[in-house]
C-alpha positions in Angstrom: 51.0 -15.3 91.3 54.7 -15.2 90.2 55.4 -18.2 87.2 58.9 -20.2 87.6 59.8 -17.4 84.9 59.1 -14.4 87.0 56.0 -13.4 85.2 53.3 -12.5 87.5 49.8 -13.3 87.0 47.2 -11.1 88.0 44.5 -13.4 90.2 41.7 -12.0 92.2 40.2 -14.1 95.2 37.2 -14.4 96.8 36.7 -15.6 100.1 33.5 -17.2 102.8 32.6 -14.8 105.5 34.8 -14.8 108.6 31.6 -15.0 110.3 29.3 -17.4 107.9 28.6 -21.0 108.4 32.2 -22.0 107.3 34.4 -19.7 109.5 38.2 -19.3 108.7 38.8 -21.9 107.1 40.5 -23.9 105.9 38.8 -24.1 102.5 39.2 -26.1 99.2 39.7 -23.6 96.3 37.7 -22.9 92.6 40.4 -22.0 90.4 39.2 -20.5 86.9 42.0 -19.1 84.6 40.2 -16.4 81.6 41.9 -14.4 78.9 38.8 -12.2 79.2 39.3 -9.9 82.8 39.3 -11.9 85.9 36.5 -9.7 87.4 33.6 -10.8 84.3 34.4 -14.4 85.9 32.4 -16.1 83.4 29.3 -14.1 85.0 28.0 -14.4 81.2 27.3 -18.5 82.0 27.7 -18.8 85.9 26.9 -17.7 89.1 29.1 -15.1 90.6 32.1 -16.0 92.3 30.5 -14.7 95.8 28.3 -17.5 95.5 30.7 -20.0 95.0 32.8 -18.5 98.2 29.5 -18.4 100.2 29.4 -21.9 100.1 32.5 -22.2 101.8 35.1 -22.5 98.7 37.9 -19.9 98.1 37.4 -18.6 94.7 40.5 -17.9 92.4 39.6 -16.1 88.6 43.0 -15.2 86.7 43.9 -13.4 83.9 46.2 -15.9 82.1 49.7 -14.6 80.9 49.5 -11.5 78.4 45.6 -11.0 79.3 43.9 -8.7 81.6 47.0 -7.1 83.9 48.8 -10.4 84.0 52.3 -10.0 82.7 54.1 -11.4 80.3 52.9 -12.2 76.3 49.7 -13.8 75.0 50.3 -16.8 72.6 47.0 -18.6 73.3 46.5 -22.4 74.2 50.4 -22.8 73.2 51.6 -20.9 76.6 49.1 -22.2 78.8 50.7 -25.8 80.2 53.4 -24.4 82.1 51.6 -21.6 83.8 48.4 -23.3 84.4 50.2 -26.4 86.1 52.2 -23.6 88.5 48.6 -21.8 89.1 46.5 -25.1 90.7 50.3 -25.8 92.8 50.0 -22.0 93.5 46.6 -22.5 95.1 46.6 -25.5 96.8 49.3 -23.3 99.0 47.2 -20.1 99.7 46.7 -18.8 102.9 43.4 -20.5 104.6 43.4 -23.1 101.3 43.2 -27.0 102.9 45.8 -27.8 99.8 42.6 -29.5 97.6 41.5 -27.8 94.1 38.6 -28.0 91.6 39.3 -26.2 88.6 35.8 -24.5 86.0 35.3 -22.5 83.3 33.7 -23.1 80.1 35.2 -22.4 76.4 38.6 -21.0 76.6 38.6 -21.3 80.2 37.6 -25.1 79.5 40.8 -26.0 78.1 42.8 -24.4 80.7 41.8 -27.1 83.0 43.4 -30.1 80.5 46.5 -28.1 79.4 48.9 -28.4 82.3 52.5 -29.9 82.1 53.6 -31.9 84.7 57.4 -31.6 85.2 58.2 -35.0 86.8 56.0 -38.0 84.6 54.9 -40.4 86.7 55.7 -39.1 89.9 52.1 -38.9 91.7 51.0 -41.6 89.0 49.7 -44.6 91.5 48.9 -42.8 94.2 46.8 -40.5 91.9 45.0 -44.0 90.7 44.2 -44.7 94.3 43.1 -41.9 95.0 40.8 -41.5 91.7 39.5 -45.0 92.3 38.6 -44.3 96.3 35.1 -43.7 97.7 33.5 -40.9 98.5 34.6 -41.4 102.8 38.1 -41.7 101.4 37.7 -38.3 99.9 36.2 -37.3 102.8 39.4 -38.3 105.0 41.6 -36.4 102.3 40.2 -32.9 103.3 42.3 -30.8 104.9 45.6 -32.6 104.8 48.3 -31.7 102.5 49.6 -34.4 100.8 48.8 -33.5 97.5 50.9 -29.8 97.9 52.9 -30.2 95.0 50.2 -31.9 92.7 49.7 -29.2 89.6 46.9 -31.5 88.6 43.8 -30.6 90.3 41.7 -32.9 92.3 38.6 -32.4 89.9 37.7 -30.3 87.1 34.1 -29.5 85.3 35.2 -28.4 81.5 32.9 -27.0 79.8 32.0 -26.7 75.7 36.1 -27.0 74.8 37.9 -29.6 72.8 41.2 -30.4 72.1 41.8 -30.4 68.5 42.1 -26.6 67.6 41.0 -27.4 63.9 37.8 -29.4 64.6 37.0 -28.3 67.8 37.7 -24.6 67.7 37.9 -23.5 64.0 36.3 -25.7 61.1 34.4 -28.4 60.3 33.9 -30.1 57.0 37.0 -28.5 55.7 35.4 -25.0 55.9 36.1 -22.7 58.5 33.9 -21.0 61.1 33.9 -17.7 59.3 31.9 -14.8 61.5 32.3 -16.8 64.8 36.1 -17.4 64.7 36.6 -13.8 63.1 34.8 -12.1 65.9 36.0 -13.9 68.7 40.0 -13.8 67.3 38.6 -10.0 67.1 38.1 -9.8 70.7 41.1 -11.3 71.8 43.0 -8.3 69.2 41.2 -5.7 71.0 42.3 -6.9 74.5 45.7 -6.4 73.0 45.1 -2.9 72.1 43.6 -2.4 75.6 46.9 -3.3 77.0 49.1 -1.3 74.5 47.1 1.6 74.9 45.8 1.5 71.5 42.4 3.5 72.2 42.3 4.0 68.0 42.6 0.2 67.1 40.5 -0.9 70.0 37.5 1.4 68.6 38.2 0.4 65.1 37.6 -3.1 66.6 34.1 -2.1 68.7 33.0 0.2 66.0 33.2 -3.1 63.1 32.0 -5.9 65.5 28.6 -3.5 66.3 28.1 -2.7 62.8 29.0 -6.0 61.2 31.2 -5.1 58.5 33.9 -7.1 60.6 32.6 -9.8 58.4 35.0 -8.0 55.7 36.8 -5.4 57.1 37.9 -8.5 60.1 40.9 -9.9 58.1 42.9 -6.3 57.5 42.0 -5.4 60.8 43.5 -8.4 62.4 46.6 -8.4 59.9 47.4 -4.6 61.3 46.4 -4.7 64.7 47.5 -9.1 65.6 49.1 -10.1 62.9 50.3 -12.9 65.2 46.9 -13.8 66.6 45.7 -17.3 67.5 42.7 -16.5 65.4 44.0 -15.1 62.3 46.6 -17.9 62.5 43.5 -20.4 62.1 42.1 -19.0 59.6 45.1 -19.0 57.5 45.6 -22.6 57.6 43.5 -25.0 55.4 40.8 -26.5 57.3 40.8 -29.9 55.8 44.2 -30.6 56.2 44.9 -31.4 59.5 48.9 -30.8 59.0 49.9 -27.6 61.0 47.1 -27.5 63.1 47.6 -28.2 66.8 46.2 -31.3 68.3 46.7 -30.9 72.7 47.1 -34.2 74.5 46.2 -34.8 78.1 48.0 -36.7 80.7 45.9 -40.0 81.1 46.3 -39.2 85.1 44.5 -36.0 84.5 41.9 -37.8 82.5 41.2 -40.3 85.3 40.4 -37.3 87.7 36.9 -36.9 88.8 35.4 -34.8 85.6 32.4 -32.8 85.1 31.6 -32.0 81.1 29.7 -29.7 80.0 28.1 -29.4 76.6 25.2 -27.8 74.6 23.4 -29.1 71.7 23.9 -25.6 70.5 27.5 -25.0 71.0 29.9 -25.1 68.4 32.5 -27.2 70.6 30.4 -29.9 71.3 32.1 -32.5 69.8 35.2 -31.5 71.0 33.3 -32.2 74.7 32.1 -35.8 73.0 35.9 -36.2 72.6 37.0 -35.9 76.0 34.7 -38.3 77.4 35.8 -41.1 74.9 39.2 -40.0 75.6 38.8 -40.0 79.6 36.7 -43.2 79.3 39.4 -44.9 77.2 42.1 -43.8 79.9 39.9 -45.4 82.9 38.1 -42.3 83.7 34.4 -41.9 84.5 33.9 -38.4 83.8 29.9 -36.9 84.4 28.8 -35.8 81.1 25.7 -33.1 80.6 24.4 -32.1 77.5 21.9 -29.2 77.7 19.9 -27.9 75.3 21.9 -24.3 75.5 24.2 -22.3 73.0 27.4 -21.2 74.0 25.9 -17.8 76.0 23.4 -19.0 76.9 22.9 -22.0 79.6 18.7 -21.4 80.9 19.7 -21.1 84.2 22.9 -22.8 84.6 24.3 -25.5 85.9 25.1 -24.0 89.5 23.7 -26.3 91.5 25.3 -29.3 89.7 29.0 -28.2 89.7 28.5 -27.4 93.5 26.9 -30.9 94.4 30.0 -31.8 92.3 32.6 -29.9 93.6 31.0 -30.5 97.3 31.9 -34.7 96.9 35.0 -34.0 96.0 36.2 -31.3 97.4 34.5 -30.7 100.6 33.8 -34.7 101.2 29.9 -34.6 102.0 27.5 -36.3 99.7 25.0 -33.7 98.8 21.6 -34.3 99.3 19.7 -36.3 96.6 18.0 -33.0 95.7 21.0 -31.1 95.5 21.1 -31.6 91.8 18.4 -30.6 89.7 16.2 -33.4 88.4 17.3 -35.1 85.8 20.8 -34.3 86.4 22.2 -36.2 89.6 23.2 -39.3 87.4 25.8 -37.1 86.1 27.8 -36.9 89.9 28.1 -40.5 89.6 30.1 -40.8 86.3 26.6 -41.0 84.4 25.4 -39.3 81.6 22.3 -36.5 81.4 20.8 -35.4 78.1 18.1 -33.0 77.5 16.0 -33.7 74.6 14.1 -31.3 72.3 10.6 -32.2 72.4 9.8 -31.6 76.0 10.9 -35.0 77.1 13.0 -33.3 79.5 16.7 -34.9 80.8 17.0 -38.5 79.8 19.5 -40.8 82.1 20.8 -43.5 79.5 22.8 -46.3 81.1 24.7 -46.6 77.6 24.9 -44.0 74.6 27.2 -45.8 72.4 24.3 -47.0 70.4 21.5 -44.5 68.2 18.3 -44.7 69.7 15.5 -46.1 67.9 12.2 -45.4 67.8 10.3 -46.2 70.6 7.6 -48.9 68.6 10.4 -50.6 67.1 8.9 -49.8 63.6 10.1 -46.6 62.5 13.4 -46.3 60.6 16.2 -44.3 61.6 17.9 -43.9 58.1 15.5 -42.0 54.7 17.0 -41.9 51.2 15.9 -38.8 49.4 13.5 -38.5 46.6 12.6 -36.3 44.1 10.9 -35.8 40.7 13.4 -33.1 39.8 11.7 -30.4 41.8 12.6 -30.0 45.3 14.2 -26.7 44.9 11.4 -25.1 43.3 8.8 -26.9 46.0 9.6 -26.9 49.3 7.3 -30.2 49.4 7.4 -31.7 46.7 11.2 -34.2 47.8 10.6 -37.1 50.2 12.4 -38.7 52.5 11.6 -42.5 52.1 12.2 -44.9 55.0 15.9 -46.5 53.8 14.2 -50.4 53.9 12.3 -49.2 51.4 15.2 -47.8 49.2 14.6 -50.2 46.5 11.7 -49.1 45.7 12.6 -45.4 46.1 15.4 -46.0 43.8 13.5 -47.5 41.4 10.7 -44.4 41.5 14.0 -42.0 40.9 15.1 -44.7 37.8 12.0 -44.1 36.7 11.2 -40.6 36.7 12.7 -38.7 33.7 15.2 -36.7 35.4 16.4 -40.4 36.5 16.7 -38.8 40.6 18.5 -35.6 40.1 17.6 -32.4 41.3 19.8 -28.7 40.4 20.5 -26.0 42.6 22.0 -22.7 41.7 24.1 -20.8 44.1 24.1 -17.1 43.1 27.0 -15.5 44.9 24.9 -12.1 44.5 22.5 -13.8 47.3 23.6 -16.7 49.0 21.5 -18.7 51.5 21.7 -16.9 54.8 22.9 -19.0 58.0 20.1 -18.9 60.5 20.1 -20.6 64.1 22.6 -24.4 64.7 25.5 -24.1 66.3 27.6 -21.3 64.0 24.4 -19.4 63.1 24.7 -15.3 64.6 21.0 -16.1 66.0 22.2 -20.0 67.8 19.6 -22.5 68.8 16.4 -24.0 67.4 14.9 -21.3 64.7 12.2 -21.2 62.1 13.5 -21.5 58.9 10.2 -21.6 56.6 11.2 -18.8 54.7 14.6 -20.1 53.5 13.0 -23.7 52.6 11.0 -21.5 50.1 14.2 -20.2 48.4 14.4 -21.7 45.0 18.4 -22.2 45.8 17.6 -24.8 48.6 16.4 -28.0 47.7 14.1 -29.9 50.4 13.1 -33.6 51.2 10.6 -34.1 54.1 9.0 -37.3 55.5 5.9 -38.8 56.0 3.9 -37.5 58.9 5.5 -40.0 61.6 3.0 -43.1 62.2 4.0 -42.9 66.1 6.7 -41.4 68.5 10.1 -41.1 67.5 12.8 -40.8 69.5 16.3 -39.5 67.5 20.1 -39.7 69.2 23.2 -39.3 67.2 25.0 -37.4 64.9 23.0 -37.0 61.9 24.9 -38.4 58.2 23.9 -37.3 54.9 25.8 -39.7 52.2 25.0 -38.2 48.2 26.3 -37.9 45.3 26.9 -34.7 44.2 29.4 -32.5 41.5 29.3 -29.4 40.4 30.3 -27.4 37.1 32.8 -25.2 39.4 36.2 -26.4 40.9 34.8 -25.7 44.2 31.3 -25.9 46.1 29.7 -25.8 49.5 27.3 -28.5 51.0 25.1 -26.8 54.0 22.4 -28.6 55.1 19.7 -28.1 57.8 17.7 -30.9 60.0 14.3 -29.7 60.8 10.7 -30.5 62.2 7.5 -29.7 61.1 5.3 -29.9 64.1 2.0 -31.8 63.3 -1.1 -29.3 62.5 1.1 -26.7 62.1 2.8 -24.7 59.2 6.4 -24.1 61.2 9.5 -25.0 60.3 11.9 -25.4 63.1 15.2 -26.4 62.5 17.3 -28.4 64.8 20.5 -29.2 64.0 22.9 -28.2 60.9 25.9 -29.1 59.4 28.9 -28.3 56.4 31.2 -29.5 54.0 33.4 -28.1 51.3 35.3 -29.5 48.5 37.9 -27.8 46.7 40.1 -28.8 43.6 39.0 -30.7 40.4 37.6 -33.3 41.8 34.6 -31.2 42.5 33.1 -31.3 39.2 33.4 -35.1 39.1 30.2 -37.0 40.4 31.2 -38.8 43.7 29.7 -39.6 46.8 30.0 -36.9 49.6 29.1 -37.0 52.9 27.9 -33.8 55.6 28.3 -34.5 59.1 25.4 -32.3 61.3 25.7 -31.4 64.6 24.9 -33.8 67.4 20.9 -33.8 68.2 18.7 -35.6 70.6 15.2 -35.1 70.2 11.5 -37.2 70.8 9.0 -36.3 67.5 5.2 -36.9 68.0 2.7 -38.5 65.7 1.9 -36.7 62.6 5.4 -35.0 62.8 7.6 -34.7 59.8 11.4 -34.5 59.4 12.9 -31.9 56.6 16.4 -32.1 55.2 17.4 -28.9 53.6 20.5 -28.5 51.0 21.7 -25.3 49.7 25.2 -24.3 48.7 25.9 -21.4 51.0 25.8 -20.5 55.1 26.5 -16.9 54.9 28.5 -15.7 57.4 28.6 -18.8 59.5 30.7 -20.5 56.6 32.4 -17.8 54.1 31.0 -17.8 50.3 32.7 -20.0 48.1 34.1 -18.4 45.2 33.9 -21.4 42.7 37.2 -21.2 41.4 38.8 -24.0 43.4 40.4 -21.5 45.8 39.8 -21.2 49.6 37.3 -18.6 50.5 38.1 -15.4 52.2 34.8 -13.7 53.3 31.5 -12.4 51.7 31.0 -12.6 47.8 33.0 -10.5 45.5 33.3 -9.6 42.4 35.9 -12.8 41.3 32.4 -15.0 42.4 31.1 -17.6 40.3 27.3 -18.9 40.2 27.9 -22.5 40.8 25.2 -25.5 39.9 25.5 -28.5 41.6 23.7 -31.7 40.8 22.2 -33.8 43.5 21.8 -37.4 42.6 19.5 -39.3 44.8 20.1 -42.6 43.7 21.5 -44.4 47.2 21.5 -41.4 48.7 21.4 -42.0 52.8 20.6 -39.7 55.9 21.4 -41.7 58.8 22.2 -41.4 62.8 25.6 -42.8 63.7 25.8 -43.3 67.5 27.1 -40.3 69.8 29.7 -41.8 71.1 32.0 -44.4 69.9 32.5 -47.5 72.0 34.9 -47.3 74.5 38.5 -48.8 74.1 39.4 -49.0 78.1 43.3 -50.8 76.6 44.6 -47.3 75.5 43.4 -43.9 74.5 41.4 -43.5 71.2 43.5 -42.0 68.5 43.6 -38.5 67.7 41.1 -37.2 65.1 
């Protein structure tokens, strides 16, 4: 594909059989542009292209600019607008193409479909709207005619697990950066470059360190030698909780009010980034699909195959699919709806609204618990509660009353910090048991009261607590888990992380740890856990104590650091998923 530069961009295509059920042609085309090797595809999460063609699409996959045996040089989401905007003009014109596009991909390939400059603002704006607001016969009429040759938007696109904040939706969250998952991936993207340099050494060097782990610390020199330039290593430079320097993309409201698809995973680190675009799209006058599986970033349980092709089959080819098309549970989401799964076995639920937190189902149960403790809940896995928050009063009082007045001490040793298991930054993703680590006298725990009746939990988990430390600089990880009634498991659900740096850290104030998204359904005689310890390693680099920002595993400049939990008012709480939609203008940026 030659660029308005004169850089060519290597794309492969895939076509239906000549002799198949849809002949010749003409045919809508799947564009997918990867930094990765067109001819992987995304294979990894979806079916193979093949399929896709066999169902009467023409399939493009192309290796972005500086990737694969595209020419020209890499310089990540900055140098994608331009060229991705030529590539969906560049296919609505291919031979056999009927001139209508769908764009997919999930992760990097995600936020190729948003970034695309349009050179003339405005230009397509109201017949875009019309178009966007038609029926499903409308679309119908549109296939195969040409009017839309010039449009570098496509027609409809299914992102999948990206975000448009690079800081919070790609690198960091609470300040701290994702340490082992943004190292190896910025990593892989170095040893592409060495592939295409010819730099056999440096691309072993690479392999050898990612197999063996000790990218962990040997990652940082490696990058500085090998892409000192690097999208990655650039992240990781910057400080995470300042958003100044980091890039923040914006998309065209037009593209917003496209027909959307999103794609998320409970267990996928850029699932908020996905919550993001549907507030954003919704705020714009969109009504994007949204999914929400119970998958990590890898690994999907099957897909969502049959859903993007129902999708891309309305829009693209004009037929409404069959009501079974879908699988169950999912169809809503073809009509601008939203499908969750939920842990628990409950299956996909088909809310009408998600703006509020679910309740439990009896109306009785809270969905906020203060902590408690006697002093002990680091050295007892059982011994801190969590007490329903309309009974705070009294738990407050209980903590007044105790002699360590509602405190409990942890002590991170940087010798042997608290592993990072399972969540969504965890080198083992997803819903794991964590029983072990609870019994680590460096993480202090707070569980419930076996649940009176079902309880059904949406949102994105809050812990509020007062906290300091005797160290210019600390680390808050905390874990959400169940304990399964009659049973001695421990399976965590959801995590999240905050760091603070500077002096403030050794002053007693009121934090707060933000936990990844969860929607689960708890049984009688279940219990919730809440687990606090001071390190994530390697999800989160160690904290070195000393008020500057971490750089890896411990070392030998490592303090221990004690932090003080006070309980008194302390709050875990579910704030709704999504924030209510402002339909007057687009939400503001994070």
């Amino acid at each position: 594909m030659p660029c308005p530069d004169g850089i060519r961009l290597a794309t492969r295509l895939w076509r239906p059989d000549p002799d198949g059920p849809h002949g010749i042609g003409p045919w809508p085309v799947l564009l997918m542009r990867q930094p990765y090797g067109r001819a992987i595809a995304s294979t990894v999460t979806y079916a193979h292209p093949n399929w896709y063609a066999a169902q009467g699409f023409l399939v493009a996959v192309q290796d972005v600019r500086g990737r694969g045996d595209s020419e020209g040089e890499f310089r990540g989401f900055a140098g994608e607008a331009a060229d991705g905007a030529a590539a969906v003009r560049w296919a609505r014109n291919l031979e056999n193409a009927n001139g209508r596009v769908g764009t997919y991909g999930f992760s990097y390939q995600g936020l190729t479909q948003l970034l695309l400059a349009k050179e003339e603002e405005g230009s397509t704006e109201a017949s875009t709207e019309a178009s966007t607001e038609a029926s499903t016969e409308a679309n119908a009429r549109a296939v195969g005619e040409n009017e839309h040759r010039d449009d570098p938007f496509p027609d409809c696109l299914a992102p999948a697990m990206a975000g448009l904040d690079e800081r919070l939706h790609w690198a960091s969250e609470g300040g701290a950066h994702w340490w082992g998952l943004g190292l190896g991936w910025a990593l892989q993207l170095a040893a592409e470059g060495c592939r295409r340099r010819n730099d056999a050494n440096g691309w072993r060097q690479i392999r050898r360190s990612l197999e063996s782990g000790t990218f962990l610390e040997e990652g940082p020199p490696l990058l500085e030698r090998l892409d000192p330039a690097g999208m990655g290593l650039g992240w990781l430079r910057r400080d995470a909780a300042d958003p100044q320097g980091w890039m923040h993309h914006e998309v065209a409201p037009e593209l917003l009010r496209r027909p959307m698809l999103l794609v998320g995973g409970w267990h996928d680190p850029h699932l908020r980034g996905v919550l993001d675009l549907w507030e954003r799209a919704q705020a714009a006058g969109g009504h994007p699909g949204l999914v929400i599986g119970g998958w990590t970033h890898l690994h999907w349980r099957g897909g969502i195959d049959a859903l993007q092709l129902a999708f891309f089959r309305r829009h693209l080819q004009g037929e409404d699919p069959p009501a079974n098309t879908a699988p169950a549970g999912l169809g809503r989401a073809l009509e601008g709806g939203i499908a969750l799964e939920a842990g628990g076995g409950s299956g996909w639920w088909n809310p009408s609204t998600i703006t509020g937190t679910a309740g439990p189902q009896d109306g009785d149960q809270p969905l906020a618990w203060t902590l408690c403790s006697d002093g002990r809940a680091a050295i007892r896995p059982d011994e801190g509660e969590l007490v329903p928050e309309q009974d705070h009063q009294a738990a407050d009082a209980l903590a007044t009353d105790r002699a360590t007045r509602g405190r409990v001490w942890l002590v991170h040793d940087p010798w042997r910090p608290v592993p990072a298991r399972g969540g969504h930054l965890g080198p083992d993703p997803g819903v794991v048991e964590r029983g072990d680590l609870d019994h680590r006298t460096d993480v202090a725990c707070f569980s419930t009261a076996p649940l009176p009746g079902r309880l059904t939990l949406l949102g994105r988990p809050r812990l509020e607590i007062t906290v300091q430390a005797d160290q210019p600089g600390f680390d808050l990880c905390v874990a959400l888990s169940l304990l399964p009634a009659m049973s001695s498991n421990v399976r965590q659900l959801t995590t999240g992380f905050a760091r603070i740096l500077g002096p403030h850290a050794q002053e007693a104030r009121r934090r707060h740890v933000d936990l990844q998204p969860l929607a689960v359904e708890l049984d009688s005689g279940d219990r919730l856990r809440l687990s606090i310890a001071g390190a994530a390693w390697p999800a989160i680099a160690v904290n070195p104590g000393d008020g500057s920002q971490p750089w890896g595993a411990a070392g030998p400049i490592h303090r221990v650091i004690t932090l003080t939990l006070a309980l008194q008012g302390s709050l875990l709480r579910f704030e709704p998923l999504l924030a209510p939609v402002q339909r007057h203008g687009i939400l503001g940026a994070n």
